[in-house]
C-alpha positions as a Markdown table, in Angstrom:
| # | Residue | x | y | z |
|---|---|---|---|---|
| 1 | Unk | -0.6 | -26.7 | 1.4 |
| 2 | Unk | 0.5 | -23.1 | 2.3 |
| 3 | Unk | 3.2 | -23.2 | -0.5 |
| 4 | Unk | 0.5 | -24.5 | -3.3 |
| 5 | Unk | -1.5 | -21.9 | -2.6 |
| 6 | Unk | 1.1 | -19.5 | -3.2 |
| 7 | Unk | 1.7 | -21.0 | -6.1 |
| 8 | Unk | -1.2 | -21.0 | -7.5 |
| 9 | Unk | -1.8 | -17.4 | -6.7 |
| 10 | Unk | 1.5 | -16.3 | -8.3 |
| 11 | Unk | 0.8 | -18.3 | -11.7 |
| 12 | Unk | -2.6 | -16.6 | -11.7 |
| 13 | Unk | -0.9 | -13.2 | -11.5 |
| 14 | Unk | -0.3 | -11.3 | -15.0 |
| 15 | Unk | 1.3 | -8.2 | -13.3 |
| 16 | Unk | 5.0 | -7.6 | -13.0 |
| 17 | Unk | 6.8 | -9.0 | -10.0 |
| 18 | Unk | 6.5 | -6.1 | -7.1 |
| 19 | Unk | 10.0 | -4.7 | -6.5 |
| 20 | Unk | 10.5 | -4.7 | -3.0 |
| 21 | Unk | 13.9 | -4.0 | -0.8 |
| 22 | Unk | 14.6 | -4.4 | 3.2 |
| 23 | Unk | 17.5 | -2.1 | 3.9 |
| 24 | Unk | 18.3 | -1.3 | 7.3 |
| 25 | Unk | 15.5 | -0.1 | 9.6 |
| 26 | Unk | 13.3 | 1.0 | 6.2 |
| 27 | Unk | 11.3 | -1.5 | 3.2 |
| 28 | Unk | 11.6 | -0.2 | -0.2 |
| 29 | Unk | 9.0 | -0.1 | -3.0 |
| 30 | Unk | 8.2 | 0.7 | -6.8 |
| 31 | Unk | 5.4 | 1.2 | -8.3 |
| 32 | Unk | 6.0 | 2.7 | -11.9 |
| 33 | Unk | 8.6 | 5.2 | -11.7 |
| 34 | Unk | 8.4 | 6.2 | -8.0 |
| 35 | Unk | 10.3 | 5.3 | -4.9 |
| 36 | Unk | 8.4 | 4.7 | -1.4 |
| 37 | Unk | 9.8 | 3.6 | 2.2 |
| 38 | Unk | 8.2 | 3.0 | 5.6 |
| 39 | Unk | 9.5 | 1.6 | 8.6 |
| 40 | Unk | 10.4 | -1.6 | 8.4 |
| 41 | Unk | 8.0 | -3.2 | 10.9 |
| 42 | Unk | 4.5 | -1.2 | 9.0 |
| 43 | Unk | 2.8 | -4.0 | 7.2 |
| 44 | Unk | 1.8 | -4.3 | 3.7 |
| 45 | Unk | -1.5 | -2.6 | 4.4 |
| 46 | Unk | -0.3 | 0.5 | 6.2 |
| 47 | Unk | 1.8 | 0.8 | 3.0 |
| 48 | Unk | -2.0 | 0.4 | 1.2 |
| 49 | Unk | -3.4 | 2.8 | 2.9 |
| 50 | Unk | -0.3 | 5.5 | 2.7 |
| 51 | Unk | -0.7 | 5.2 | -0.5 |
| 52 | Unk | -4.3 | 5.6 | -1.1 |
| 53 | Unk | -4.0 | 9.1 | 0.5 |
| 54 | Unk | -0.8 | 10.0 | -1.7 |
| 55 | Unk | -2.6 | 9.7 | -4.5 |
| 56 | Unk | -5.8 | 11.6 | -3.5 |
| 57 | Unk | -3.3 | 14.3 | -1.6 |
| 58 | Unk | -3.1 | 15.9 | 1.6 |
| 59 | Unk | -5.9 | 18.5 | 1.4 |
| 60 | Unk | -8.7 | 15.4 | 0.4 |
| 61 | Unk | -7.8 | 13.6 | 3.4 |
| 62 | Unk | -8.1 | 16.5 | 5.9 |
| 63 | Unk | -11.5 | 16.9 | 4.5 |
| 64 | Unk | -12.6 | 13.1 | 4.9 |
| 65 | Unk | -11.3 | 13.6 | 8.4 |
| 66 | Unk | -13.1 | 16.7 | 9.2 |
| 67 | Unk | -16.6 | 15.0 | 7.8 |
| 68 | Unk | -19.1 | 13.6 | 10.0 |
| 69 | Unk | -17.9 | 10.1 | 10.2 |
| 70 | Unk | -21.6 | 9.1 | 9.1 |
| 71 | Unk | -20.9 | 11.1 | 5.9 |
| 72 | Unk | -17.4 | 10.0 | 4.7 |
| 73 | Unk | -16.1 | 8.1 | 2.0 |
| 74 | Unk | -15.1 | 4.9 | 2.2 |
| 75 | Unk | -11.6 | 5.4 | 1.4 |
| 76 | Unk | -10.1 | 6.7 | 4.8 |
């Protein structure tokens, strides 16, 4: 059931297949024209999330942190 599922989920994606490489104690992915790596054992998420504050940079991020909880945005 597992596998149909997956199936069905990849026929129903129009994107490119994600480019993904597990080389030593690092993963490897592209997105576009850029390289990232992690450790090996961070999970897709973490990846998510690292990215999320890539693309809204370092000095957004110390902000969100340094707001009142109650007052931040939703992206971390």
């Amino acid at each position: 059931m597992e596998r149909t599922r997956r199936e069905i989920a990849a026929r129903s994606f129009s994107g490119p297949d994600p480019i993904k490489l597990d080389f030593q104690d690092f993963t490897f992915r592209v997105i576009g024209n850029r390289l990232y790596w992690r450790d090996r054992h961070s999970t897709y998420v973490d990846f998510l999330l690292d990215l999320i504050q890539f693309a809204f940079g370092p000095k957004w991020h110390k902000e969100r942190v340094e707001t009142a909880e109650a007052q931040r945005h939703l992206v971390p």
